[in-house]
HTML snippet that shows the backbone in 3Dmol.js (N, CA, C, O; Angstrom):
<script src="https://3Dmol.org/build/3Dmol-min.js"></script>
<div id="view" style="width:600px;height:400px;position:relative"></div>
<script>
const pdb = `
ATOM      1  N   UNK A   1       4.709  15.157 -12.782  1.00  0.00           N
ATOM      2  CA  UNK A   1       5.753  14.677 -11.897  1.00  0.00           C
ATOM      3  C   UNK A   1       7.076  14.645 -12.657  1.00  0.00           C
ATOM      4  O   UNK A   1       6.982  14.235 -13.814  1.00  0.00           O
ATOM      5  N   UNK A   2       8.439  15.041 -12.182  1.00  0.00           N
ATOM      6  CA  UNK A   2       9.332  15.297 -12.865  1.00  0.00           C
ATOM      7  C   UNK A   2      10.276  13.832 -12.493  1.00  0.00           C
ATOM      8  O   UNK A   2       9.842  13.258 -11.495  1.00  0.00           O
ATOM      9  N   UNK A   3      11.234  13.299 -13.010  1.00  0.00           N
ATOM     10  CA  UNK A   3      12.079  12.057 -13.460  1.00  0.00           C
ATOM     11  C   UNK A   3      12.539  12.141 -11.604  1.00  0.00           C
ATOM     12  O   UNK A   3      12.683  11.084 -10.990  1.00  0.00           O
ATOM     13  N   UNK A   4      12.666  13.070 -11.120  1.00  0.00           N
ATOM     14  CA  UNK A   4      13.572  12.906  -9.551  1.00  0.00           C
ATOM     15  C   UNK A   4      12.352  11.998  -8.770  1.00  0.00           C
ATOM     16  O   UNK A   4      12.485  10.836  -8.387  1.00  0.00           O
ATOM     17  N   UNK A   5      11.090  12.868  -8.635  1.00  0.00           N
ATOM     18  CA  UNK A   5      10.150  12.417  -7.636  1.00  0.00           C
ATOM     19  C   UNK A   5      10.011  10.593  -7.972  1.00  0.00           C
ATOM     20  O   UNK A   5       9.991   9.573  -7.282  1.00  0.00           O
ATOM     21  N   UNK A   6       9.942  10.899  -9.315  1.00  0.00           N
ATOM     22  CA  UNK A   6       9.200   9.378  -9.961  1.00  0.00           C
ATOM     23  C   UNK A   6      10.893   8.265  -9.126  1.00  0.00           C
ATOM     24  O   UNK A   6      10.704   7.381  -8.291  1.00  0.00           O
ATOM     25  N   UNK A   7      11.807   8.512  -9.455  1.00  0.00           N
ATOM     26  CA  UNK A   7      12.689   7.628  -9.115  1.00  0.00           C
ATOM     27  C   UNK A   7      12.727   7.730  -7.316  1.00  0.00           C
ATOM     28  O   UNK A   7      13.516   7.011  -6.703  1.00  0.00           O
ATOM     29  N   UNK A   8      12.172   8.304  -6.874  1.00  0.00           N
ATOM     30  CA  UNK A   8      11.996   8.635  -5.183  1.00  0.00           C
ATOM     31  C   UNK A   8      10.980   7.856  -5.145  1.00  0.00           C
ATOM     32  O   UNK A   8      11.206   6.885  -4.424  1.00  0.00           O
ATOM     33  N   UNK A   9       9.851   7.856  -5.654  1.00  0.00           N
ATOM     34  CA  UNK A   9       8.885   7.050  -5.108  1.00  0.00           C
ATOM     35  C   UNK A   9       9.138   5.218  -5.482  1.00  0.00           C
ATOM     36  O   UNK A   9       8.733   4.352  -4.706  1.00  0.00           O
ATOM     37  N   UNK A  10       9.814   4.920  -6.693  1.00  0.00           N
ATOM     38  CA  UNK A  10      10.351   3.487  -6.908  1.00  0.00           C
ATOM     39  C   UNK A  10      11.319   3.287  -6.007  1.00  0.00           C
ATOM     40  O   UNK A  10      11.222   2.132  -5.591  1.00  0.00           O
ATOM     41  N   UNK A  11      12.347   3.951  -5.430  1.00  0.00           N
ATOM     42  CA  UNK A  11      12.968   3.431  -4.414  1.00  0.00           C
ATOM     43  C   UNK A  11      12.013   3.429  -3.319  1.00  0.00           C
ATOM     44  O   UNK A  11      11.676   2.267  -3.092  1.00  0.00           O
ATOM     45  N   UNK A  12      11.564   4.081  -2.716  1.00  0.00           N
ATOM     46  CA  UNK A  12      10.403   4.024  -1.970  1.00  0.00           C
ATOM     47  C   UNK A  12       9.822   2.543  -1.774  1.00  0.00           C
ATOM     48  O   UNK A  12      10.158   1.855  -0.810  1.00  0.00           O
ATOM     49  N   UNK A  13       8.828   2.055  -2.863  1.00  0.00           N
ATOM     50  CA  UNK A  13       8.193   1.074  -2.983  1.00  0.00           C
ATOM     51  C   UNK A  13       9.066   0.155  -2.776  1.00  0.00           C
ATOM     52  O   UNK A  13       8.937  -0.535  -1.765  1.00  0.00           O
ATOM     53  N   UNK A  14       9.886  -0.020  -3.448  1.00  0.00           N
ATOM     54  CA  UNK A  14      11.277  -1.278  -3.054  1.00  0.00           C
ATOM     55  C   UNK A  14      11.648  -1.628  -1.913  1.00  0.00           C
ATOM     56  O   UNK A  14      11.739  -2.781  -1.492  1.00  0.00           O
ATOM     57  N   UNK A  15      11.953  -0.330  -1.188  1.00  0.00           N
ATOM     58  CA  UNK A  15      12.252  -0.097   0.361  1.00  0.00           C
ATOM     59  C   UNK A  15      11.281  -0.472   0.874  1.00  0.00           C
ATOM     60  O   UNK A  15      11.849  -1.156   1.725  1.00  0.00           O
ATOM     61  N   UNK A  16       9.645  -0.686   1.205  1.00  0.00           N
ATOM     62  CA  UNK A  16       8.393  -0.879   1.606  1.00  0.00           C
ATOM     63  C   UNK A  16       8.326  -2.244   1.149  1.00  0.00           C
ATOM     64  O   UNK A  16       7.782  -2.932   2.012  1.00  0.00           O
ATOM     65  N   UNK A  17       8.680  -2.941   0.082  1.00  0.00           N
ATOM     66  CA  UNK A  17       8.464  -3.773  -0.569  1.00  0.00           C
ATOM     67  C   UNK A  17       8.873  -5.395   0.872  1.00  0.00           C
ATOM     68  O   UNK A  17       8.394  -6.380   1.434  1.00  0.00           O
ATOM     69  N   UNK A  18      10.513  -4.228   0.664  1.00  0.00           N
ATOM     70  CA  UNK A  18      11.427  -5.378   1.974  1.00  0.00           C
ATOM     71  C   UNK A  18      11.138  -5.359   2.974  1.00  0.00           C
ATOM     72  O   UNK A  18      11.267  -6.342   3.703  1.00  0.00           O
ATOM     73  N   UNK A  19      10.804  -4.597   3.237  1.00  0.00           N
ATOM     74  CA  UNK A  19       9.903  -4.051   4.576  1.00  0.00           C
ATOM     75  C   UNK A  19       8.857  -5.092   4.985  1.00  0.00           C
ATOM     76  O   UNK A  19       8.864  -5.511   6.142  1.00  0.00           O
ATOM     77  N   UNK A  20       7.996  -5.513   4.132  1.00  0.00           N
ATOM     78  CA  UNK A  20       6.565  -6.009   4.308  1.00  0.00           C
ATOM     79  C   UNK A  20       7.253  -7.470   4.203  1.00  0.00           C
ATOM     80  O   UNK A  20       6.881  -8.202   5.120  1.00  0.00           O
ATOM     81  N   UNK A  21       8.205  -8.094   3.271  1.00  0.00           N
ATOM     82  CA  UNK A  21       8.617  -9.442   3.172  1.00  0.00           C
ATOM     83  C   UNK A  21       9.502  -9.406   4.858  1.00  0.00           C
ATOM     84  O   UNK A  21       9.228 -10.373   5.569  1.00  0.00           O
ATOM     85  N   UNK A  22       9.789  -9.106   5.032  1.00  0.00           N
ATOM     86  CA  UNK A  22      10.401  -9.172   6.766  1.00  0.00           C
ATOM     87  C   UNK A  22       9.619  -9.308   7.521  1.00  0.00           C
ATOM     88  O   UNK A  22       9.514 -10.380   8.118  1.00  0.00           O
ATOM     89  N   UNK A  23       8.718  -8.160   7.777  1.00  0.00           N
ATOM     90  CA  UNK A  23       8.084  -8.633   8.192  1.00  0.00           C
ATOM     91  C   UNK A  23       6.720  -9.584   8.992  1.00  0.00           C
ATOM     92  O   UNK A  23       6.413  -9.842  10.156  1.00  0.00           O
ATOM     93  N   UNK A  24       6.033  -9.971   7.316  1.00  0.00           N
ATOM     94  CA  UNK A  24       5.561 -11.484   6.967  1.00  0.00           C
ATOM     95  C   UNK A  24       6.464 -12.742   7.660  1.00  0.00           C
ATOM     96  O   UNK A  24       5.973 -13.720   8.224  1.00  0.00           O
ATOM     97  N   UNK A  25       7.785 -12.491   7.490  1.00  0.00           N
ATOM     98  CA  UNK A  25       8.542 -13.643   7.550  1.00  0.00           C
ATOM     99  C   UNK A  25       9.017 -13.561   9.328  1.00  0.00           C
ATOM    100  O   UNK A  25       9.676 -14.458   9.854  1.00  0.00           O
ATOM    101  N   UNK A  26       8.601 -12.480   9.981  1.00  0.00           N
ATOM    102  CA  UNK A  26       9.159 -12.515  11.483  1.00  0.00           C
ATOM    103  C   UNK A  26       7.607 -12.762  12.010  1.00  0.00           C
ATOM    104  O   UNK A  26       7.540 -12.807  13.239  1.00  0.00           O
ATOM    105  N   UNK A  27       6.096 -12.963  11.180  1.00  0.00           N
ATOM    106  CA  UNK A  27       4.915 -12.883  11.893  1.00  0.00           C
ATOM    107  C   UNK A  27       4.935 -14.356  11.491  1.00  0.00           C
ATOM    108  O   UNK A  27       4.562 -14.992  12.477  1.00  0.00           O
ATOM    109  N   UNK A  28       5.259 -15.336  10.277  1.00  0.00           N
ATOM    110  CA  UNK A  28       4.732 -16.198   9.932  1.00  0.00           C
ATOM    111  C   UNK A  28       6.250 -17.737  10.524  1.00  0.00           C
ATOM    112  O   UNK A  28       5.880 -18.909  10.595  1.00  0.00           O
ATOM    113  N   UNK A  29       7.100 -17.519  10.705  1.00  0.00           N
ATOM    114  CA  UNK A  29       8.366 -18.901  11.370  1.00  0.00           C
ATOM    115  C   UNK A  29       7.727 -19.125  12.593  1.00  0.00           C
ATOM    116  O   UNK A  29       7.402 -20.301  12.760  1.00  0.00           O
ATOM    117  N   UNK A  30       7.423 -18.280  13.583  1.00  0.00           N
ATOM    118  CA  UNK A  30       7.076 -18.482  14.282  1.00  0.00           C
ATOM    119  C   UNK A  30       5.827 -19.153  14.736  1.00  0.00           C
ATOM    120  O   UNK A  30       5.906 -20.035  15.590  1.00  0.00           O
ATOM    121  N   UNK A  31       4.787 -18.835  14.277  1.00  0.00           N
ATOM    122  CA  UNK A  31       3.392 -19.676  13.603  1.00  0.00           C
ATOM    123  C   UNK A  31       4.064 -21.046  13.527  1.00  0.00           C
ATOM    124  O   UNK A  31       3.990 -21.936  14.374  1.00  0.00           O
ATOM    125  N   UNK A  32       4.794 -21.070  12.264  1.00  0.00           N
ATOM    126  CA  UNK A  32       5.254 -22.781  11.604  1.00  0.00           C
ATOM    127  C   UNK A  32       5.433 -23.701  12.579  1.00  0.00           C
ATOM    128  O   UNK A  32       4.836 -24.775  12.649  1.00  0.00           O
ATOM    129  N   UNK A  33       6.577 -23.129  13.636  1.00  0.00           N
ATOM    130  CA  UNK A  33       6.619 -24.289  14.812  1.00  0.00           C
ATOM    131  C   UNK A  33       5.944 -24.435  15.723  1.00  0.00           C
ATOM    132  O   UNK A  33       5.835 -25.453  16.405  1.00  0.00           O
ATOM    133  N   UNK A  34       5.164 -22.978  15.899  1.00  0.00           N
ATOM    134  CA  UNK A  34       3.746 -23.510  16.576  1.00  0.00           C
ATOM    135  C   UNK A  34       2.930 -24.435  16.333  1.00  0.00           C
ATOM    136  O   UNK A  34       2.364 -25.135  17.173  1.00  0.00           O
ATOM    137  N   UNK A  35       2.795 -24.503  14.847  1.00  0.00           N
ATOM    138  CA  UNK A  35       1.675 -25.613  14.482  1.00  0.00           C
ATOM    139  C   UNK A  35       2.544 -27.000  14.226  1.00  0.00           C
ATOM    140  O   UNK A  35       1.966 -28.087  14.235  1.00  0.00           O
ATOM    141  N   UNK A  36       3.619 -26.918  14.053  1.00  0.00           N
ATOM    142  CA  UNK A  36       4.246 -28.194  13.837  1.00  0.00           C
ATOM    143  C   UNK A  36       4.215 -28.915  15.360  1.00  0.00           C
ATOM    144  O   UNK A  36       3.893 -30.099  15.462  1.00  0.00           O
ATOM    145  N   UNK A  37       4.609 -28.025  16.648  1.00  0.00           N
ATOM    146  CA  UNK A  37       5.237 -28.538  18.134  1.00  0.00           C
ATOM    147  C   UNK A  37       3.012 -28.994  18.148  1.00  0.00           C
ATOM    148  O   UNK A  37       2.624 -30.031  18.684  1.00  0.00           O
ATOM    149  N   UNK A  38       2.412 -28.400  17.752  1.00  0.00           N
ATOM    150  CA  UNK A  38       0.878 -28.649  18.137  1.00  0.00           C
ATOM    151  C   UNK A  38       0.225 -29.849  17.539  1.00  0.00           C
ATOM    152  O   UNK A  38      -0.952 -30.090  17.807  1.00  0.00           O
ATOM    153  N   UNK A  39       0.926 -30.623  16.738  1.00  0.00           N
ATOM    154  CA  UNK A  39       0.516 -31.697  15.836  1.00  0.00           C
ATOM    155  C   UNK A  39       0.077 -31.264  14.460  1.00  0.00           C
ATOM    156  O   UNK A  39       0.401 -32.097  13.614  1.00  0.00           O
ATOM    157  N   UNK A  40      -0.646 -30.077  13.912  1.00  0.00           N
ATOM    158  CA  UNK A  40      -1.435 -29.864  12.813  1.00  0.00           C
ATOM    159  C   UNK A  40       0.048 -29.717  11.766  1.00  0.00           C
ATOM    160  O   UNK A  40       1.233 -29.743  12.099  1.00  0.00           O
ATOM    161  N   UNK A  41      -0.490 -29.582  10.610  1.00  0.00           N
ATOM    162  CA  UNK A  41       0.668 -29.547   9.791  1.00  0.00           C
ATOM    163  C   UNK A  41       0.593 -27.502   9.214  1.00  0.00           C
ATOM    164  O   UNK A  41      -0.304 -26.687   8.995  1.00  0.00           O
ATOM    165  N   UNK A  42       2.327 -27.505   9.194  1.00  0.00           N
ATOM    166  CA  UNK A  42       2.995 -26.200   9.669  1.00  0.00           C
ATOM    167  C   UNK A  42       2.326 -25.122   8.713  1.00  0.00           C
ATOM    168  O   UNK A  42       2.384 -23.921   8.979  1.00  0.00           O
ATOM    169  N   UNK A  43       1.612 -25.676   7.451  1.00  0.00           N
ATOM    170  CA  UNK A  43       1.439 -25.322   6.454  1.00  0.00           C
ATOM    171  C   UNK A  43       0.375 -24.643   6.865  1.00  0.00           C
ATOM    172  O   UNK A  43       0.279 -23.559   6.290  1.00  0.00           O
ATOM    173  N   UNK A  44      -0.413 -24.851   7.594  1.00  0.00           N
ATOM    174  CA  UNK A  44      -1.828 -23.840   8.028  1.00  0.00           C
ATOM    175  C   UNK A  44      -1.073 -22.357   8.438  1.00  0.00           C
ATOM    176  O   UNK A  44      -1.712 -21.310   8.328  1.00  0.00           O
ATOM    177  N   UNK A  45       0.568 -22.363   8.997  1.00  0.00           N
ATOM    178  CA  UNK A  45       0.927 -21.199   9.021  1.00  0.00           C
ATOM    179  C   UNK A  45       0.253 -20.175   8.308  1.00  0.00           C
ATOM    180  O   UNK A  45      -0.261 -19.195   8.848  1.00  0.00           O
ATOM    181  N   UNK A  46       0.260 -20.448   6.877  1.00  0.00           N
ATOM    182  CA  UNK A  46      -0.013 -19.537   5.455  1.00  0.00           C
ATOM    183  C   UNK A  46      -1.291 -19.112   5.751  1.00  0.00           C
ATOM    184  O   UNK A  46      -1.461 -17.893   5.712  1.00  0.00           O
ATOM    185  N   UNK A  47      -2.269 -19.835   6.047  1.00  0.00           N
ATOM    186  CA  UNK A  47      -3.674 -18.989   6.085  1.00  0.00           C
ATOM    187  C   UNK A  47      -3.710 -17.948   7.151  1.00  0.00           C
ATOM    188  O   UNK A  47      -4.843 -17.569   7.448  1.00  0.00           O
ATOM    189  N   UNK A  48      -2.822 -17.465   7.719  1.00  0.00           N
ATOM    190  CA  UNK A  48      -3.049 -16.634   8.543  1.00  0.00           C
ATOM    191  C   UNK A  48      -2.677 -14.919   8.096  1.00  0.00           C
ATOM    192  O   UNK A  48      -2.568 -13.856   8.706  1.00  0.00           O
ATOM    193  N   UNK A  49      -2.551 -15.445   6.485  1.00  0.00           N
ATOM    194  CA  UNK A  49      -1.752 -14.138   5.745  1.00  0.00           C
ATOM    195  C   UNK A  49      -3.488 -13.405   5.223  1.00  0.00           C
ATOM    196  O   UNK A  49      -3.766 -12.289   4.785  1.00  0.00           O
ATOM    197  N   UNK A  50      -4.249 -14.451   5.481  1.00  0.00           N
ATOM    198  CA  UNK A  50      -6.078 -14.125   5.139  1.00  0.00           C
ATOM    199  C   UNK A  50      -6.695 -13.525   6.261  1.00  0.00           C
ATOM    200  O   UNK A  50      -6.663 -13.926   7.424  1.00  0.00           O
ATOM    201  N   UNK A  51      -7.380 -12.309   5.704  1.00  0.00           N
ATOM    202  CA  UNK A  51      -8.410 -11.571   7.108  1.00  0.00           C
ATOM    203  C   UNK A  51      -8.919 -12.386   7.364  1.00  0.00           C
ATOM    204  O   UNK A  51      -8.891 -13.420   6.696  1.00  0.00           O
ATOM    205  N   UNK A  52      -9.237 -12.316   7.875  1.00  0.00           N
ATOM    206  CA  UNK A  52     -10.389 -12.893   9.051  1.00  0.00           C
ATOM    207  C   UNK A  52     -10.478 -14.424   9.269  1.00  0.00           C
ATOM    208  O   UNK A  52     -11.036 -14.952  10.231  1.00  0.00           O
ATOM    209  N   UNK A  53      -9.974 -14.948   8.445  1.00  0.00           N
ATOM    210  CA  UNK A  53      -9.412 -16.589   8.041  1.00  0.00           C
ATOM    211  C   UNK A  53      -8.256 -17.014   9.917  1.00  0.00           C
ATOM    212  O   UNK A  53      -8.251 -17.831  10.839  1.00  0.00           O
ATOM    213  N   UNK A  54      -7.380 -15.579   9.371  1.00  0.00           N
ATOM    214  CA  UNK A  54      -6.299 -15.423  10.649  1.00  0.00           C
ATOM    215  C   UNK A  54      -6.935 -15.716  12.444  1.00  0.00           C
ATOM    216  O   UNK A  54      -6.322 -16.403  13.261  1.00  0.00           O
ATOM    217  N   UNK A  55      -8.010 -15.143  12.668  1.00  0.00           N
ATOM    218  CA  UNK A  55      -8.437 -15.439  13.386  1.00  0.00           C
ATOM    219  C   UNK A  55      -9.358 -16.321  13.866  1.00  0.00           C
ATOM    220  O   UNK A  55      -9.805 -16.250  15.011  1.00  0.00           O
ATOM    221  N   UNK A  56      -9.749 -17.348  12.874  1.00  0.00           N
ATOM    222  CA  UNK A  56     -10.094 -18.643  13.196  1.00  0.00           C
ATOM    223  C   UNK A  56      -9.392 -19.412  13.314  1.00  0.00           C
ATOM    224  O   UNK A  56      -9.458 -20.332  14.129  1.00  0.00           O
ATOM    225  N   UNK A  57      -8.600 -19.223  12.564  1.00  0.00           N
ATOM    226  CA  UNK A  57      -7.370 -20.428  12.984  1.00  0.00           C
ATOM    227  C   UNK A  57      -6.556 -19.938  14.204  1.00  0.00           C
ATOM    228  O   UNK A  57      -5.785 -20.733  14.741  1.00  0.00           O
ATOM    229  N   UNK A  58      -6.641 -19.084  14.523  1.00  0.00           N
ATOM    230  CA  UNK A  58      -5.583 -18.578  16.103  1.00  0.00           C
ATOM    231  C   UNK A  58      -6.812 -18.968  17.180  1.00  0.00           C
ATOM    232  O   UNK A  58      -6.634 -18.634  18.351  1.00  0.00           O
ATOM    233  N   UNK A  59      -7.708 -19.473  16.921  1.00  0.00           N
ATOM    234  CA  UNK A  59      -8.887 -19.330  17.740  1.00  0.00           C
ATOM    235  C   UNK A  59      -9.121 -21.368  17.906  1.00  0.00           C
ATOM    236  O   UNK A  59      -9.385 -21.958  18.954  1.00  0.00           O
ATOM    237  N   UNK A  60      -8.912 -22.008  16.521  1.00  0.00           N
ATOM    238  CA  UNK A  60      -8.910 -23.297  16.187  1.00  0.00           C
ATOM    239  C   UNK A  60      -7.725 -23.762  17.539  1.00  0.00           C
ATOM    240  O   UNK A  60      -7.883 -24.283  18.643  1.00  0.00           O
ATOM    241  N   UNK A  61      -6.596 -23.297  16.821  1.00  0.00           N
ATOM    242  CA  UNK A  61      -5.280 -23.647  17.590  1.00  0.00           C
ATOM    243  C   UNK A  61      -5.464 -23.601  19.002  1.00  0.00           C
ATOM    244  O   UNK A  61      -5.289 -24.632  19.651  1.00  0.00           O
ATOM    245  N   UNK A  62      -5.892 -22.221  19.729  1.00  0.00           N
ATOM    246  CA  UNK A  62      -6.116 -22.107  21.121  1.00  0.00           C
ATOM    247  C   UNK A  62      -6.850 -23.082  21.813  1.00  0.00           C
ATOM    248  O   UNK A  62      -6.492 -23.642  22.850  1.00  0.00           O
ATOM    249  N   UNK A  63      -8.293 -23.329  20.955  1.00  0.00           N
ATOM    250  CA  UNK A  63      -8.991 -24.912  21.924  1.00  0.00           C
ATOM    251  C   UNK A  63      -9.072 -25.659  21.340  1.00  0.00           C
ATOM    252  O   UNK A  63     -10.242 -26.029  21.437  1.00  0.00           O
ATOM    253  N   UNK A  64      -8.377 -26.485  20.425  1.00  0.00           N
ATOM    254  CA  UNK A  64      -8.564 -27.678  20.168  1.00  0.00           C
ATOM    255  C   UNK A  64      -7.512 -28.665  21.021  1.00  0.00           C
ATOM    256  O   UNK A  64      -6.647 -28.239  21.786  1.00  0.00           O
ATOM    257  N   UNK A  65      -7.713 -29.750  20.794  1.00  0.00           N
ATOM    258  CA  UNK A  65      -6.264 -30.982  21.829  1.00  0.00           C
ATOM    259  C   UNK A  65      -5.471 -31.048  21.276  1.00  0.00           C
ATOM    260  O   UNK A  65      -5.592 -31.509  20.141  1.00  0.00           O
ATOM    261  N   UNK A  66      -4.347 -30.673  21.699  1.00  0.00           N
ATOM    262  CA  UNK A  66      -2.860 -30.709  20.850  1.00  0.00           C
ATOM    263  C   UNK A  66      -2.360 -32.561  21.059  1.00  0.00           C
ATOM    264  O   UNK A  66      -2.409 -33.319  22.028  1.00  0.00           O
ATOM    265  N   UNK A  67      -1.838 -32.751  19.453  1.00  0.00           N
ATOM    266  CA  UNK A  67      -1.620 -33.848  19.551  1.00  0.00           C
ATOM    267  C   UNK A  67      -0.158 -34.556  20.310  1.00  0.00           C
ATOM    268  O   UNK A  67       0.281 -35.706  20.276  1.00  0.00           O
ATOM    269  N   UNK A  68       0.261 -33.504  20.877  1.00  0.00           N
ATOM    270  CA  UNK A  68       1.361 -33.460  21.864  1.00  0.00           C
ATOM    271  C   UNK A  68       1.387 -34.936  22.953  1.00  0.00           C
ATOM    272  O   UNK A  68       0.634 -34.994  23.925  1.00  0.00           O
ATOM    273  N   UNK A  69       2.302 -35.993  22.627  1.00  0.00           N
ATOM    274  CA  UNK A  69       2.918 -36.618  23.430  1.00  0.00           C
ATOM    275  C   UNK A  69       3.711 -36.165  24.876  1.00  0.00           C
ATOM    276  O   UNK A  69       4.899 -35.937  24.645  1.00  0.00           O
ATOM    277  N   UNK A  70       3.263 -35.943  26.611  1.00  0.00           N
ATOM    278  CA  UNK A  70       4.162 -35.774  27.054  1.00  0.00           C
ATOM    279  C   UNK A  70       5.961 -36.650  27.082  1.00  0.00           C
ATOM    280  O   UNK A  70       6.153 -37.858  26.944  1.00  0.00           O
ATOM    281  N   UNK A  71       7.035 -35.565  27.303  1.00  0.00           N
ATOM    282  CA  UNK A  71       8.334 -36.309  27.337  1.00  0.00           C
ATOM    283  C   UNK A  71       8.489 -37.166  28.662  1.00  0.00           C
ATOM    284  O   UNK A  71       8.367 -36.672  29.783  1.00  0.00           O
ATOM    285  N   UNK A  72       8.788 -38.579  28.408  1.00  0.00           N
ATOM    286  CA  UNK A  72       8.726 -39.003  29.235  1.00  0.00           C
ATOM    287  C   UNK A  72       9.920 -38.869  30.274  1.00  0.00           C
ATOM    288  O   UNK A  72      11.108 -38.871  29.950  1.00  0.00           O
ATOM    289  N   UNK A  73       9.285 -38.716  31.961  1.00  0.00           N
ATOM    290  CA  UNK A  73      10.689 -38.077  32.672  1.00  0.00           C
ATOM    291  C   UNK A  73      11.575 -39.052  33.461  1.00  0.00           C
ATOM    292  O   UNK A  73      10.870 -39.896  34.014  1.00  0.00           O
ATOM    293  N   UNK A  74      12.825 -39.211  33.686  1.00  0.00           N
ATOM    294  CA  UNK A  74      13.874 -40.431  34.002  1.00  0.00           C
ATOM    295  C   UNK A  74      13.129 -40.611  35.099  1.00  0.00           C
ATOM    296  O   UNK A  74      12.281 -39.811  35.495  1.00  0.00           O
ATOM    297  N   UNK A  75      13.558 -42.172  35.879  1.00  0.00           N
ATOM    298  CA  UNK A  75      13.417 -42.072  36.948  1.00  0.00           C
ATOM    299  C   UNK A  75      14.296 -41.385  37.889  1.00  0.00           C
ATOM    300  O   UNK A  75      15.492 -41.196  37.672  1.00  0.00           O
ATOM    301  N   UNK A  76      13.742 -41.056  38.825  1.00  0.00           N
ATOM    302  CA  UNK A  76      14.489 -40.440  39.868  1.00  0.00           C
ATOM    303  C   UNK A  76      15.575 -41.171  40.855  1.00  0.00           C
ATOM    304  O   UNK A  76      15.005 -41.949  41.620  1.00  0.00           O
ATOM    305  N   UNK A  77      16.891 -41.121  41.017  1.00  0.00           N
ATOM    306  CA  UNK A  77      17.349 -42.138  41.532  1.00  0.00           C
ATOM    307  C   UNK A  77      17.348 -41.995  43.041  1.00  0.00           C
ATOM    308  O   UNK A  77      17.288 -40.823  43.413  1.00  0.00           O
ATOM    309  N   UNK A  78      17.402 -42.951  44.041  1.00  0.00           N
ATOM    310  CA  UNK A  78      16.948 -43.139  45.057  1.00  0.00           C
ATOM    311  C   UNK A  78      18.917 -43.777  45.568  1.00  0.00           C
ATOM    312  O   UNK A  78      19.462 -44.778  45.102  1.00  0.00           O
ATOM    313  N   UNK A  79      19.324 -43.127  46.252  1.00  0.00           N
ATOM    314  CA  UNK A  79      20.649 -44.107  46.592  1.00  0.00           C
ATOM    315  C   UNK A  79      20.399 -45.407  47.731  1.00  0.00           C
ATOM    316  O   UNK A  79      19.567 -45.216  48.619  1.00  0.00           O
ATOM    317  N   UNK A  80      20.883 -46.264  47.696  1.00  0.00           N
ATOM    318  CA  UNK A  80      20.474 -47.407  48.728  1.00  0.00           C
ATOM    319  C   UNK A  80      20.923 -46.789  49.768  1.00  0.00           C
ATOM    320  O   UNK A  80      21.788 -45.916  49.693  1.00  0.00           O
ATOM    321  N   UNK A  81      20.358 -47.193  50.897  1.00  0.00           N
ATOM    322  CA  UNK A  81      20.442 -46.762  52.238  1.00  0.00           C
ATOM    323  C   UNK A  81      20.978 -47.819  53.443  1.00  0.00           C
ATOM    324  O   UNK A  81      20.465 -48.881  53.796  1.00  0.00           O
ATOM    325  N   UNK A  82      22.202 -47.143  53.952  1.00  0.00           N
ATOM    326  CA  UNK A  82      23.374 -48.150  54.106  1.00  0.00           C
ATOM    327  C   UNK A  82      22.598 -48.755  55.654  1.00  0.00           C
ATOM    328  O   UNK A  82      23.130 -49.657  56.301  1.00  0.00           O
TER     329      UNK A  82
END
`;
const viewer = $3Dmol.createViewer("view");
viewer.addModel(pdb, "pdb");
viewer.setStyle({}, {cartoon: {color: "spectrum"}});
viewer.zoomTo();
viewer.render();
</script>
């Protein structure tokens, strides 16, 4: 392999490199507030970067009881009636 190819393929890898940190980071924020808005803590995000790990926990999340408080809604106002 001559000095051109070799410096083609390190830019290469670099370029692939950013590539893969993007998008990790556009598969895994989104996760975070999923599990944070779900009660569990956000940090289980990370195991989903594991085969097959990933789909127990997307599987955990789907049926278990979210520890979700509903927001409670105003009352409705009623005007007095003349």
């Amino acid at each position: 392999m001559d000095q051109h190819n070799l410096n083609m393929m390190m830019g290469m890898m670099s370029v692939f490199g950013v590539i893969a940190l993007i998008g990790t980071a556009i598969y895994i924020v989104p996760f975070w507030f999923i599990f944070k808005k779900a009660g569990f803590s956000p940090w289980l995000c990370l195991l989903l970067l594991l085969p097959l790990v990933n789909i127990v926990i997307l599987y955990v999340l789907a049926f278990t009881e979210w520890k979700v408080v509903p927001v409670a809604q105003p009352p409705v106002y009623i005007p007095p009636q003349a």
